[in-house]
C-alpha positions as CSV (number, residue, x, y, z in Angstrom):
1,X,82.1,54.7,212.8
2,X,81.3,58.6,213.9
3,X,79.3,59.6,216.8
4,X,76.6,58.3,218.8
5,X,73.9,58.9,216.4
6,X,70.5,60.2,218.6
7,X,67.4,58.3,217.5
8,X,64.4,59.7,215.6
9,X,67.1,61.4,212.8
10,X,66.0,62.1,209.8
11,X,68.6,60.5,206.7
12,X,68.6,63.2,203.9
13,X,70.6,61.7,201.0
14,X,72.2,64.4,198.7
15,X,73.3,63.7,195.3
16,X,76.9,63.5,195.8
17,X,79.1,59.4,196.3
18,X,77.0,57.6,198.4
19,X,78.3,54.0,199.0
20,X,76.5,51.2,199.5
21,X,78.0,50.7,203.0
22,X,75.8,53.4,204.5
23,X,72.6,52.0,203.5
24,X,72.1,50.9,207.1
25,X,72.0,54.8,208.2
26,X,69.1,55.1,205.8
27,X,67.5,52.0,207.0
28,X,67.9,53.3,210.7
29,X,66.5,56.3,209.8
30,X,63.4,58.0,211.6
31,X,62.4,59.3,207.7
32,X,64.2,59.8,204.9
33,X,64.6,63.0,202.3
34,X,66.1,62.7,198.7
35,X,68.0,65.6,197.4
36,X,68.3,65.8,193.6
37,X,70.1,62.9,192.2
38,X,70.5,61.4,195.7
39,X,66.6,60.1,194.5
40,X,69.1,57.2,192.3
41,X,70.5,55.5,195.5
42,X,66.9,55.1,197.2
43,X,65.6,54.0,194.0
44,X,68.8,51.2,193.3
45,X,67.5,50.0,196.6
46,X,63.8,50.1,196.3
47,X,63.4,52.4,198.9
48,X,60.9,55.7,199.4
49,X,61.9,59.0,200.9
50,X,58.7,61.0,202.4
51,X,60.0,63.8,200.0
52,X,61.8,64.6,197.3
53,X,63.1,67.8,197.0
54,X,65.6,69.7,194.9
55,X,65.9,72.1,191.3
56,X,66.4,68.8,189.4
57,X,69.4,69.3,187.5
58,X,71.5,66.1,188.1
59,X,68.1,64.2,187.9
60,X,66.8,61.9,185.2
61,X,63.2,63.0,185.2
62,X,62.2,59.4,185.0
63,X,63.1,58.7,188.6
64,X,61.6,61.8,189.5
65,X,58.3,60.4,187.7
66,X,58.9,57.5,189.5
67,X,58.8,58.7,193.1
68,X,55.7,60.9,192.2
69,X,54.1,57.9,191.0
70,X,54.8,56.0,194.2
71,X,53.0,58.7,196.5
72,X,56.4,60.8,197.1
73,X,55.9,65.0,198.0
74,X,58.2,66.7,195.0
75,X,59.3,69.9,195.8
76,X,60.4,71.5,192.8
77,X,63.1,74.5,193.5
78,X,64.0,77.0,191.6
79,X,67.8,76.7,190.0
80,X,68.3,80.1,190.9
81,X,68.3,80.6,194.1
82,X,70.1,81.5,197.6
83,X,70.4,78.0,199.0
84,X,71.4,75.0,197.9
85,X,69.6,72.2,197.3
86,X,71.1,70.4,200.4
87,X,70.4,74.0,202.7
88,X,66.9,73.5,201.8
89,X,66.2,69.9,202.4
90,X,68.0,70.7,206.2
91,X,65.4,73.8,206.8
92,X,62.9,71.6,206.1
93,X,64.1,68.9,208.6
94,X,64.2,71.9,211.4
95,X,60.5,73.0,210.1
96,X,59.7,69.2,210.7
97,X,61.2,68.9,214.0
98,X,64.1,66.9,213.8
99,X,67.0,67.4,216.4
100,X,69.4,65.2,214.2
101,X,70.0,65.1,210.7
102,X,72.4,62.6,209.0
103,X,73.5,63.7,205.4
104,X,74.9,61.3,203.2
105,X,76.3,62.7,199.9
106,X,77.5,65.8,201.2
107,X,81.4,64.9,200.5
108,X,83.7,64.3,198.4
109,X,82.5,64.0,194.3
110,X,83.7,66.3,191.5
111,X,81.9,69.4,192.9
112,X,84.5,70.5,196.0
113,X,82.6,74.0,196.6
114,X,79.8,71.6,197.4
115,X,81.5,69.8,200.4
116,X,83.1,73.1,201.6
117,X,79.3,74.6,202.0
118,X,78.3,71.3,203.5
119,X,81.4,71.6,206.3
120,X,79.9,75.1,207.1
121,X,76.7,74.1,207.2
122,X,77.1,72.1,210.8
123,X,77.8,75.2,212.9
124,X,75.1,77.5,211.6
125,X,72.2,74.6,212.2
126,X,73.9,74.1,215.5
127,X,72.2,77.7,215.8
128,X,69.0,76.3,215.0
129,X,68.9,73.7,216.8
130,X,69.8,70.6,214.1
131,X,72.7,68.4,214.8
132,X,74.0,67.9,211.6
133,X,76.5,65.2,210.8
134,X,78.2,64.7,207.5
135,X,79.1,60.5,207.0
136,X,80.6,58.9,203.6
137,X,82.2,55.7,203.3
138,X,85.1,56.3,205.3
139,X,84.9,59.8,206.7
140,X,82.3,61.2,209.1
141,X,82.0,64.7,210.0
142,X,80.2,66.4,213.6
143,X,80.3,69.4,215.3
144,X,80.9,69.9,219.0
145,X,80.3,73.3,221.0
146,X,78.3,76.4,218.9
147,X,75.5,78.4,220.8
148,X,71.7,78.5,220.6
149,X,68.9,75.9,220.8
150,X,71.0,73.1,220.6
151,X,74.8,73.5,222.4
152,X,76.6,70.3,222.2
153,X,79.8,70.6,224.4
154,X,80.5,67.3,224.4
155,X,80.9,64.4,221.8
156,X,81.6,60.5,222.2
157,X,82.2,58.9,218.6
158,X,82.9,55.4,218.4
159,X,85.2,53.9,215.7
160,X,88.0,51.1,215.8
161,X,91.5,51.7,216.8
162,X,94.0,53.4,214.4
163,X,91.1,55.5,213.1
164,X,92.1,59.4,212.3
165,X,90.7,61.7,214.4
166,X,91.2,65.4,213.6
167,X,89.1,68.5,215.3
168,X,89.4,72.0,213.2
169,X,88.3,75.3,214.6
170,X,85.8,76.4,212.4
171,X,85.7,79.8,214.7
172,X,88.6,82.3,216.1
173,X,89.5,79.6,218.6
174,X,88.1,76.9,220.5
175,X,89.3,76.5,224.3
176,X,89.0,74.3,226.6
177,X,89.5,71.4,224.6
178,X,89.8,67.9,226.5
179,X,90.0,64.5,224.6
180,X,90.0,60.6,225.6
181,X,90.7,57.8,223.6
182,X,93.4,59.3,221.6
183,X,96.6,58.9,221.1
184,X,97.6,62.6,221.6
185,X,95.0,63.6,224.3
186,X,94.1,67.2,224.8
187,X,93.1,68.8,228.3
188,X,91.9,72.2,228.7
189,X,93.3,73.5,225.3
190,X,93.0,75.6,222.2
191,X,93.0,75.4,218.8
192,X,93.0,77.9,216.7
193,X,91.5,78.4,213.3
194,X,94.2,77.9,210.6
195,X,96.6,76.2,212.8
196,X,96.9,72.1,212.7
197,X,97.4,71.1,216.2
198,X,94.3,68.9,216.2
199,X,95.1,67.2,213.0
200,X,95.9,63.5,212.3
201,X,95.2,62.3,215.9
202,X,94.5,58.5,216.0
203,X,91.8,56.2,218.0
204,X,93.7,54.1,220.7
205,X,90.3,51.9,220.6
206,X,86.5,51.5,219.9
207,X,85.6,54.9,221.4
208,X,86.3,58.6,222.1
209,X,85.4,61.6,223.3
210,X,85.8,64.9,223.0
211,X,84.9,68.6,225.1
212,X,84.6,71.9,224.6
213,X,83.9,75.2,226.7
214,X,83.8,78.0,224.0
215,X,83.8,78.1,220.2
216,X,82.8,75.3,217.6
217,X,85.1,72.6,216.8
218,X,84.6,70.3,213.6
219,X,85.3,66.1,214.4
220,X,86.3,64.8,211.3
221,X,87.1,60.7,212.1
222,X,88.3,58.7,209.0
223,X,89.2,55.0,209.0
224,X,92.8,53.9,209.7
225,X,95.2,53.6,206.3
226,X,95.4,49.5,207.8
227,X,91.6,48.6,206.7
């Protein structure tokens, strides 16, 4: 589920739910980056990040011991700073290089303001030339349009029939909309920001697609209420 993922992307595992079912995005992974407590997944699975970065307040210490000990780069932040922890770890995946950054953790949890930050996150590294998608166990979370380095105006996702599909305007508007593979396809239109015409559409099968000519739209695909 979510969109075609580009290869060479870099997995950054922040410390919020991560379920088991996404280890294989890890494991397809180009390299992978641990944020704070994300560090207890890749450890549960015996598995090194190149770097381990965040102000280590959710982390036992042990695990950060045991990374070091294993040859992993600690980067120790400050806890008070202007970022957050998961802001950092994608600045350094656009010092690295990377064109595509998949960030598991970033939803959902006891900490909402943290999956608010993470939804605004997409449009500004669009900017910069990052794709950033946002995937948990049964939501995923891309961006299509923006301006800069990297301008996606178009998006195929792939998913299985009945999925949700909703796209929010996370500028003024967004026009020239056009969809396939949806139940409720769009062509040529705009949504607004605030407004919930693109809400709730479904998957009529395995994949979609969606356009854009001005503005940044958010793709937020769920699985269907049937699986």
């Amino acid at each position: 589920m979510g969109p075609v993922f580009a290869p060479g992307y870099v997995a950054v595992v922040a410390g919020g739910d991560v379920s088991d079912d996404l280890l294989p995005l890890v494991k397809g992974a180009s390299s992978v980056m641990a944020v704070d407590s994300g560090a207890h997944f890749l450890k549960r699975h015996d598995m090194l990040p190149s770097v381990l970065l965040g102000d280590f307040d959710s982390c036992d210490l042990d695990v950060v011991e045991h990374f070091r000990r294993n040859g992993v780069k600690v980067l120790a932040l400050e806890r008070d700073k202007d970022r957050t922890d998961t802001q950092a770890a994608l600045d350094l995946a656009c010092e690295e290089g990377f064109k595509q950054a998949v960030v598991l953790g970033a939803l959902g949890g006891r900490r909402p303001e943290h999956s608010i930050a993470n939804l605004f996150l997409l449009e500004a590294y669009a900017g910069q030339g990052l794709d950033v998608v946002l995937a948990s166990k049964d939501t995923v979370v891309s961006g299509v349009g923006g301006r800069g380095k990297l301008s996606h105006r178009s998006r195929i996702f792939r998913g299985e029939k009945g999925d949700w599909v909703s796209l929010f305007s996370v500028t003024t508007e967004a026009a020239g909309v056009t969809t396939s593979g949806l139940r409720f396809p769009l062509k040529d239109a705009v949504l607004r920001r605030g407004a919930t015409l693109g809400t709730s559409n479904e998957m009529t099968g395995d994949e979609a697609s969606v356009s854009i000519e001005e503005g940044f739209l958010l793709v937020v695909e769920t699985r269907g209420s049937q699986k």
